[in-house]
N, C-alpha and C positions, 0 to 999 in steps of 0.2 A: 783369294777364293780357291786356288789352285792348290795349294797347299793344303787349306781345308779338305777339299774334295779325297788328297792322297791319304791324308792322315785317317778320315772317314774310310776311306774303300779297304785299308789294312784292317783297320779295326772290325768290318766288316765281314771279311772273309775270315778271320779267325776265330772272330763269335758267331758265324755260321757253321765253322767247321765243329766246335765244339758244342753247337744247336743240336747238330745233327749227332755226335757221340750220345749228349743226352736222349735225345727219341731214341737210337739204338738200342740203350739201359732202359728205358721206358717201354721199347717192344718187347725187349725179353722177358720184361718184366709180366707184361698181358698175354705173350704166348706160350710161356716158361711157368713152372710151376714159383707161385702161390696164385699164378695167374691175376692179377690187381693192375688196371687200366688209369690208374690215375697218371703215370710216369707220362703217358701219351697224353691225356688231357691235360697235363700243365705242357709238356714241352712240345706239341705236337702243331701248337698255335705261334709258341714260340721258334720255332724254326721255319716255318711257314712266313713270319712277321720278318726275318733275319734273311731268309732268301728273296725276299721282294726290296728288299734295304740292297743288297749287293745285287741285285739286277740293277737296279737305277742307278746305284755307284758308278757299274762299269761302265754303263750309257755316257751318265757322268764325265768319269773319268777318261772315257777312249773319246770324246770329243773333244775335251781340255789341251789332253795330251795328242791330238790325230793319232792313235793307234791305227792300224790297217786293219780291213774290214774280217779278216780272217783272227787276225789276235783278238780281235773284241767280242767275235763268236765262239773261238775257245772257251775263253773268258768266261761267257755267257754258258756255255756248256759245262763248264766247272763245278756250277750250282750245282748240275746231279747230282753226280753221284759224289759217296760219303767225300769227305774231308780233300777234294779237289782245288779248293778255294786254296788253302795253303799251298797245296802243289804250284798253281798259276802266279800266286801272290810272289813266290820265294823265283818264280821263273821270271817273272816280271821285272822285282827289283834287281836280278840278276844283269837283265841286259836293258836297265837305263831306262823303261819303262814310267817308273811311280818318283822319277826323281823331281822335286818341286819346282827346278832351276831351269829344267828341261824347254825351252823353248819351242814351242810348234813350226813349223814349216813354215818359209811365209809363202803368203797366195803366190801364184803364177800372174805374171803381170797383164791386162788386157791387151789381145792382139788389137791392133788396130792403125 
């Protein structure tokens, strides 16, 4: 499942980042001359569909992996703006983050 979940949230942040290159060629397209709204109505839904796919990832995934409450809100923040999802993704697998092998913390044992 873990694995799943890594291989999923990469694939997700990269097809959101390039969701959103497409809206950007689709806005220029509607605010830019020949002025034509269709670039937004196809991809406008699809990045929309692709940033709610990597919101649930990262939930996903920072629970899998116990990320700390600040990494998994960056994370979270990443969505905004353009092409941040790469950013976070390349910072992540950097430090040991997205690795599948990665074992979680074990609990802390009941005082008692």
């Amino acid at each position: 499942m873990r694995r799943t979940a890594l291989t999923l949230f990469v694939v997700a942040a990269i097809a959101e980042a390039i969701s959103w290159l497409a809206l950007l060629a689709g806005m220029a397209a509607k605010y830019g001359p020949p002025q034509n709204e269709i670039g937004v109505q196809i991809f406008g839904p699809i990045h929309g569909g692709l940033f709610m796919v990597y919101v649930a990832l990262v939930l996903v995934v920072s629970r899998l992996n116990r990320w700390s409450w600040p990494a998994t809100l960056v994370a979270l923040a990443c969505a905004v703006p353009p092409f941040a999802t790469l950013v976070f993704e390349r910072w992540a697998q950097r430090r040991g983050m997205l690795r599948a092998g990665r074992e979680p913390e074990p609990a802390p044992a009941p005082a008692g």
